[in-house]
Each structure stands twice: as C-alpha cells, then as structure tokens.
C-alpha positions as CSV (number, residue, x, y, z in Angstrom):
1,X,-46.8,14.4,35.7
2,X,-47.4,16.1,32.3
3,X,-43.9,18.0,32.5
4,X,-42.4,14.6,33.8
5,X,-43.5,12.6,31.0
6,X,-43.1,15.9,28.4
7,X,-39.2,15.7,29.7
8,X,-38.9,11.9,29.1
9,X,-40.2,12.0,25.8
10,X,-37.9,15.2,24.7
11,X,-35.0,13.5,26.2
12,X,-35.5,10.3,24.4
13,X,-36.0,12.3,21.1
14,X,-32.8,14.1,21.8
15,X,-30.8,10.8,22.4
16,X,-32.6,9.3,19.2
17,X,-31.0,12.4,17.2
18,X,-27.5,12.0,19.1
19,X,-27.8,8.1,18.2
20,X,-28.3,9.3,14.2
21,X,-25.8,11.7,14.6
22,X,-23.1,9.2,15.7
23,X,-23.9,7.1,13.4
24,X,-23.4,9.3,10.0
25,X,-20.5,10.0,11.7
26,X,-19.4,6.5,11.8
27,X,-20.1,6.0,8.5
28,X,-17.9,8.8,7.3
29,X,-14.9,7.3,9.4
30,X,-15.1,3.8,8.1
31,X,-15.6,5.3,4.7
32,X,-12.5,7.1,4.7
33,X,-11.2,4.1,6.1
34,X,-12.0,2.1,3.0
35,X,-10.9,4.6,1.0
36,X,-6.9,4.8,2.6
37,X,-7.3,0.9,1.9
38,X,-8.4,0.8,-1.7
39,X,-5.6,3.1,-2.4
40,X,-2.8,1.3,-0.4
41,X,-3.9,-2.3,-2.5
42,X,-3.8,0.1,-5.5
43,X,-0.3,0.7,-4.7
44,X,0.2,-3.0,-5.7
45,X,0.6,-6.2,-4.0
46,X,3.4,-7.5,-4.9
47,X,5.6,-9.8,-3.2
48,X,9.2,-7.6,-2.3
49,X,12.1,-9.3,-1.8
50,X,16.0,-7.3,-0.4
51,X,19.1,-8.6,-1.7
52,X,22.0,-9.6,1.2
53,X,24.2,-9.8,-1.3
54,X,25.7,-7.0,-4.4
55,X,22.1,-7.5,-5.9
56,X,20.9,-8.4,-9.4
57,X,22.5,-7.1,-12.6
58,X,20.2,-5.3,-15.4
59,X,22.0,-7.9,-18.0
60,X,21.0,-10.9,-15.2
61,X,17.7,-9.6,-14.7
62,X,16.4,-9.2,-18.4
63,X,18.5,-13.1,-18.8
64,X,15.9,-14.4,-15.7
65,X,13.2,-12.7,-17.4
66,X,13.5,-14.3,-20.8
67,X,13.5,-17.4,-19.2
68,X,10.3,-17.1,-17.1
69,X,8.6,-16.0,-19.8
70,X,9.3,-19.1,-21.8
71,X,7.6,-21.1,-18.8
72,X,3.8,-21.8,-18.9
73,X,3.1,-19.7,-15.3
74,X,6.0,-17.9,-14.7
75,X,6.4,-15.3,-12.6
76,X,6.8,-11.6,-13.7
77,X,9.0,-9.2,-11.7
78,X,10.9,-5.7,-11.6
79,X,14.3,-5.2,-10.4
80,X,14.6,-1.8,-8.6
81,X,16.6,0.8,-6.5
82,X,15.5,4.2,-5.2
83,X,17.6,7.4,-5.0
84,X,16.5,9.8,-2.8
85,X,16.2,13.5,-2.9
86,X,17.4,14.3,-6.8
87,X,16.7,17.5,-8.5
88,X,14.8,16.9,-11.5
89,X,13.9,19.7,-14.0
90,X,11.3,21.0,-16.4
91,X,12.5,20.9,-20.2
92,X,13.3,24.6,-20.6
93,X,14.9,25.2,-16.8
94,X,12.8,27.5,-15.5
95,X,11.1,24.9,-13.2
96,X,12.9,22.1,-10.5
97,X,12.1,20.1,-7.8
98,X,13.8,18.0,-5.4
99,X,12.3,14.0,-5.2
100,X,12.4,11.0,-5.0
101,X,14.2,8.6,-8.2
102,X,12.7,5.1,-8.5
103,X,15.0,3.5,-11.2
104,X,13.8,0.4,-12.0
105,X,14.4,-2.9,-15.0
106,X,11.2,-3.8,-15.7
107,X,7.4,-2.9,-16.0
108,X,6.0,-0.5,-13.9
109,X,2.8,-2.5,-13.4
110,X,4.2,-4.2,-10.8
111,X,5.2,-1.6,-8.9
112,X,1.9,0.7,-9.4
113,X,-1.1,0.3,-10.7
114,X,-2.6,2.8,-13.6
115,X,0.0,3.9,-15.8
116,X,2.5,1.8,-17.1
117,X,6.1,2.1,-18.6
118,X,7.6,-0.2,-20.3
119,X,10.8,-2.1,-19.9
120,X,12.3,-1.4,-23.2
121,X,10.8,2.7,-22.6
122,X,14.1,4.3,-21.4
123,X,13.2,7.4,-23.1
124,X,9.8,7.8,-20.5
125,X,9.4,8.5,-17.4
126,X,6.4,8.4,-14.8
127,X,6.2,11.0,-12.0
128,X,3.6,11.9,-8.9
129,X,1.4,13.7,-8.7
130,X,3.1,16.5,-6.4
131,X,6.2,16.5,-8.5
132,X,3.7,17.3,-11.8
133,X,1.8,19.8,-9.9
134,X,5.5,21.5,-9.0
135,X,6.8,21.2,-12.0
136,X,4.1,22.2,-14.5
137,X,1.0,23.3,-12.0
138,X,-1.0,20.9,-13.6
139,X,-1.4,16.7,-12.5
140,X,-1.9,16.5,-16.4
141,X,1.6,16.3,-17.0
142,X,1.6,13.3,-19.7
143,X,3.6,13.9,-22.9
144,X,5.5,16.8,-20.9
145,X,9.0,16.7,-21.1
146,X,11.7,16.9,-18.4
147,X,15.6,17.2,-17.5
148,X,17.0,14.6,-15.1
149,X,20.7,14.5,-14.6
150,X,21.9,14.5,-18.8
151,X,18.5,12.3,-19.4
152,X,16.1,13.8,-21.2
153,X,12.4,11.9,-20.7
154,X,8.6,12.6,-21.7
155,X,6.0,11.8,-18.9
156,X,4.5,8.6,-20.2
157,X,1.6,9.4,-16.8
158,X,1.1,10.4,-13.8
159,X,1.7,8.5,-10.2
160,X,-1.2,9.4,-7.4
161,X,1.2,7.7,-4.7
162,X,3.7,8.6,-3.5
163,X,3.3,12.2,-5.2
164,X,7.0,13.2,-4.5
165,X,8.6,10.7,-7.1
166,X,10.4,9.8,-10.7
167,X,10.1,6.8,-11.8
168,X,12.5,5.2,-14.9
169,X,13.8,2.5,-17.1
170,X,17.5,1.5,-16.4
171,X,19.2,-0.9,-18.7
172,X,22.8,0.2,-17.7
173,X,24.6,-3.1,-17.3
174,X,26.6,-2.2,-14.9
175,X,24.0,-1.3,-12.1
176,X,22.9,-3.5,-10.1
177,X,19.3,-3.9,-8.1
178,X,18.6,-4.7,-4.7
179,X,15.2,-4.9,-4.1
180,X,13.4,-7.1,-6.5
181,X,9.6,-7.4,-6.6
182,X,7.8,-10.3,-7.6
183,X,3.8,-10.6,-9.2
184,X,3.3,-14.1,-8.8
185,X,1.4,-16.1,-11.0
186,X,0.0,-19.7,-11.5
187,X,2.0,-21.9,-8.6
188,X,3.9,-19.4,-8.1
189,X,2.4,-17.1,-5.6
190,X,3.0,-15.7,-2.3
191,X,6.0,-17.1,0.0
192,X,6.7,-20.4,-1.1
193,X,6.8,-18.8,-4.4
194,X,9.2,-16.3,-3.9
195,X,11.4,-19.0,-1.9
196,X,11.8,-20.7,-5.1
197,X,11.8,-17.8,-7.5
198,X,15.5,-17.1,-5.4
199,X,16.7,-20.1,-4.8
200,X,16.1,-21.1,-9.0
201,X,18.5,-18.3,-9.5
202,X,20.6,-18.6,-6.6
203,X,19.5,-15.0,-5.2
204,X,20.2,-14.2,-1.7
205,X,17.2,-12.4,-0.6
206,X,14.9,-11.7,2.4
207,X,11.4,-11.1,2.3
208,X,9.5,-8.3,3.5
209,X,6.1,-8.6,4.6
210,X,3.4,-5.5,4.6
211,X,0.2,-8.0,4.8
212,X,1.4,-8.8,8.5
213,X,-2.4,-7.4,9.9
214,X,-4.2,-8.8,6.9
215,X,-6.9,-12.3,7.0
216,X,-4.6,-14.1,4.9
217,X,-1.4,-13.8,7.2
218,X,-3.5,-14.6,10.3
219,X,-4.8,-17.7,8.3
220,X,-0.8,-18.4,7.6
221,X,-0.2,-18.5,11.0
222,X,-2.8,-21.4,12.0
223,X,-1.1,-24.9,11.9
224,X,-2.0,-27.8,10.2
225,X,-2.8,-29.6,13.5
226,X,-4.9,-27.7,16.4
227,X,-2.9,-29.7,18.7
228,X,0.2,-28.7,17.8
229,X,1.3,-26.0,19.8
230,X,5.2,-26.3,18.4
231,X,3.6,-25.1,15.3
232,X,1.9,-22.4,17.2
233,X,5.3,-21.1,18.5
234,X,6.8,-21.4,15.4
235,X,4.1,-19.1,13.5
236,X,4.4,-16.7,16.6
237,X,8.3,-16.8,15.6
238,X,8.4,-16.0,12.1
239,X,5.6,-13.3,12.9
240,X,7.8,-11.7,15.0
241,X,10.8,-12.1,12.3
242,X,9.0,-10.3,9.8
243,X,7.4,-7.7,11.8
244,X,11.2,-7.1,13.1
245,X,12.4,-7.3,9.6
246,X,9.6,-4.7,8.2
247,X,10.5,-2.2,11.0
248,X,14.2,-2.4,10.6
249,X,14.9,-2.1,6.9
250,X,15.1,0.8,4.9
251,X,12.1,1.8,3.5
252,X,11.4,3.6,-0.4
253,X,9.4,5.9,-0.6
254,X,6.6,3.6,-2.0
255,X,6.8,1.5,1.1
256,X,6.7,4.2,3.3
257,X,3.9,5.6,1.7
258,X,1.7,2.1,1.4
259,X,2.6,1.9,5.5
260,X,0.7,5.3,5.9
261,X,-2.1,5.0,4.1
262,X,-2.7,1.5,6.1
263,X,-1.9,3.2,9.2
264,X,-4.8,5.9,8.3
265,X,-7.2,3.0,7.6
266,X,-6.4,1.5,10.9
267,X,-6.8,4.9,12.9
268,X,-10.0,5.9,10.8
269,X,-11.5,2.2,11.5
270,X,-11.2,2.5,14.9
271,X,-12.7,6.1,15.1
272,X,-15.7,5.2,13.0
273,X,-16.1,1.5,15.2
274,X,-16.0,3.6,17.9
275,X,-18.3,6.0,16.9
276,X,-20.7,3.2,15.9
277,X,-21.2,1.5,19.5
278,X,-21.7,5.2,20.9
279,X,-24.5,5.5,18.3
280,X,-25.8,1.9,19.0
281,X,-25.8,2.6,23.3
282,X,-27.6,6.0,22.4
283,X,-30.4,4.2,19.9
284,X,-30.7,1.0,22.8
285,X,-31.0,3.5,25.5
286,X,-33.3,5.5,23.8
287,X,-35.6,1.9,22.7
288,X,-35.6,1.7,26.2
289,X,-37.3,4.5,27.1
290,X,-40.1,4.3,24.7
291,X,-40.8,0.6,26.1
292,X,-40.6,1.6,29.2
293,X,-44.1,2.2,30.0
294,X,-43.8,2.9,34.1
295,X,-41.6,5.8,33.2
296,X,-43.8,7.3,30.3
297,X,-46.4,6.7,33.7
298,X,-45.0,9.0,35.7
C-alpha cells in the first residue's frame, strides 16, 4: 500500500513538472510569435495599391503630392518600383553584392519604419541589414558610401527587413511607378480611402490586401444587417478576390518578406497554443490526483 501510494505521489509530481515544462515552453513559442508580429507591423502598414495601367510619373506624383499637402488631412504616399537582383558596390570596388533595388518618389517612412530618406535626398540611400553586413562586415554602415550603376550614394541607415535590399530616391521624369502606397490620414484611411485617393486622380489601380487574417478584416466582413445573408455572400466574395489577388501578383521583396514573418507568427502561435493545452491536461490531470483521496487510499 505504501509503494502504491509512494508511486501515485511520484507520478503526480512527475506530471506536475511535465505540466511546468510545457508550459515555459509555450511561452517561448507565443513569444517568438509576438516577436515575428511586432516586426512584420514594423515593416509598415500602409495601404498598397498596383497600377493596371503605364503607372504614375515622378513629375505626376510630386504634382498629387503638392496638392494633398495643401489639404487639411491629406493623405501621404510613395510611388515605387523594385528591381531585382542588381550588383551594387562598396566605394573603392573591392566589395559587391547582388540585391534587391527599391527605387522609390517619396519618403521612406511609409515604406519602413526607423530610418528615413527623404524625398528630395537623391544623393542617399538606405540598405539591409545583410547587404551592410556584405558589403562593409559591419550593420553600422550609415555615412558609408557606395557605387550603384554610375550613382554614387552615402548610407543615410540601415533596413532590418528585408536585409537583402537598396533603397533610393528617383526623380527622373521619365520613369514611371507602379505600385503606389498610401498612409492614410484623417478621413482618409483604409479602403474607402484609397478608393478615392485613385479615383481623385483618375488612377487605375487594384488593391492588395496583407491584413486578410487580421480582427479588423474579419470585422469588415460582418454586414450591416445580421439578417442579410446577400451581404454575407458578398463579404465572402470580395474575401476571396483579395486573397486571390494577394496570391497572384508579383510580390517585392518587402511584401514577400512581411508574408514570412506573419507566416512564422502563425506557425509559432500554433506551436506554443498547442503546447499550452498539453501543459493545462498535464497540470488538470495531475490536480486530480492529489484530490483524489480513494487513490492516495490505496
């Protein structure tokens, strides 16, 4: 009887342990959850819009600016295109790298959060992390100079995502943008907001929507009118459009980037959740035990 209830006890204390165990482990997960989130929403949140058409003109762009910043709330955004696989060099040549170009009309803000260049700055640059670390071993690369194509450029600071990346000012007026993103401000935020940010200017553009897993979309896609399950249908539609729409068009580099680290936080979530109920059965099965007084009997 002694053994019996010596064995009950050591097996309770063992699950009690496994219980602790599962939940430090949980904790880690959902932490490094948290952490793939914070730096995905420090990637920005801007609203991005594609051009259907030949896109937006540096000269067009700086006009539309002008004239949102005259307004009481208007909205602030950066035109943009994104070269991919450049060679970019350090100043004296004995350094290159192959990554990523983000040429862009318009503050950097908007695009990523941290260090910021200028619109009028076509003499900086900001590049990631990994391209600093190639190109001068060091992530302190600000005030370093480098060589892309006949442009010469001094690191204004340092991107953490994506780390494979240049990012500069273009003011050539013969390029044109397709990908314009918007930071919304006063009544001009979100959707609607970008609806008539493009039609005011007579853009043709499509939206593309990363928040599609966040509380706000969900809230989106309620109706006004629980009885209205035409409304229902139609939210299910236009979820479907824009998940279609996010899958299918060509991603930068950023984009990509901001998918992944969301994808993480989803995978890591699920691993730590997981690991919490474990922990919770072992801690409820082991409460048991100790209440259980006919077994501590035997």
């Amino acid at each position: 009887m002694k053994k019996s209830a010596g064995t009950a006890r050591q097996t309770g204390c063992l699950m009690k342990r496994a219980g602790i165990l599962w939940f430090v482990a949980a904790s880690v997960l959902i932490g490094r959850a948290m952490f793939c989130m914070c730096q995905a929403d420090g990637m920005g949140t801007g609203v991005e819009l594609i051009c259907e058409d030949a896109g937006i003109g540096a000269e067009d762009a700086e006009k539309i600016r002008r004239f949102e910043q005259e307004k009481e709330s208007g909205t602030e955004f950066t035109a943009w295109n994104e070269k991919k696989q450049l060679r970019v060099e350090s100043m004296d040549g004995s350094r290159s790298v192959i990554t990523d170009v983000m040429e862009i009309n318009g503050s950097s803000e908007i695009l990523f959060a941290g260090s910021i260049l200028h619109t009028e700055d076509t003499a900086g640059c900001l590049i990631g992390v990994e391209t600093a670390e190639e190109l001068f071993g060091s992530r302190q690369a600000e005030g370093m100079e480098i060589r892309y194509g006949e442009r010469m450029l001094t690191v204004r600071g340092v991107v953490v995502s994506p780390g494979h990346l240049l990012v500069v000012e273009v003011q050539d007026p013969d390029i044109r943008f397709r990908r314009i993103t918007l930071k919304p401000s006063g009544k001009g935020a979100g959707q609607s907001g970008a609806k008539q940010f493009a039609a005011a200017y007579g853009l043709a553009v499509r939206q593309i929507r990363y928040d599609l897993f966040s509380g706000e979309r969900f809230m989106e896609m309620i109706p006004g009118k629980w009885s209205d399950f035409t409304g229902w249908k139609q939210s299910v539609d236009r979820f479907g459009e824009d998940a279609s729409l996010l899958l299918s068009a060509e991603k930068s580099s950023r984009e990509e980037q901001y998918l992944l680290l969301y994808a993480k936080c989803a995978g890591w979530m699920i691993a730590g959740m997981s690991c919490l109920i474990i922990g919770s059965s072992k801690l409820l099965t082991w409460k048991e035990r100790i209440w259980d007084k006919n077994e501590i009997q035997i």
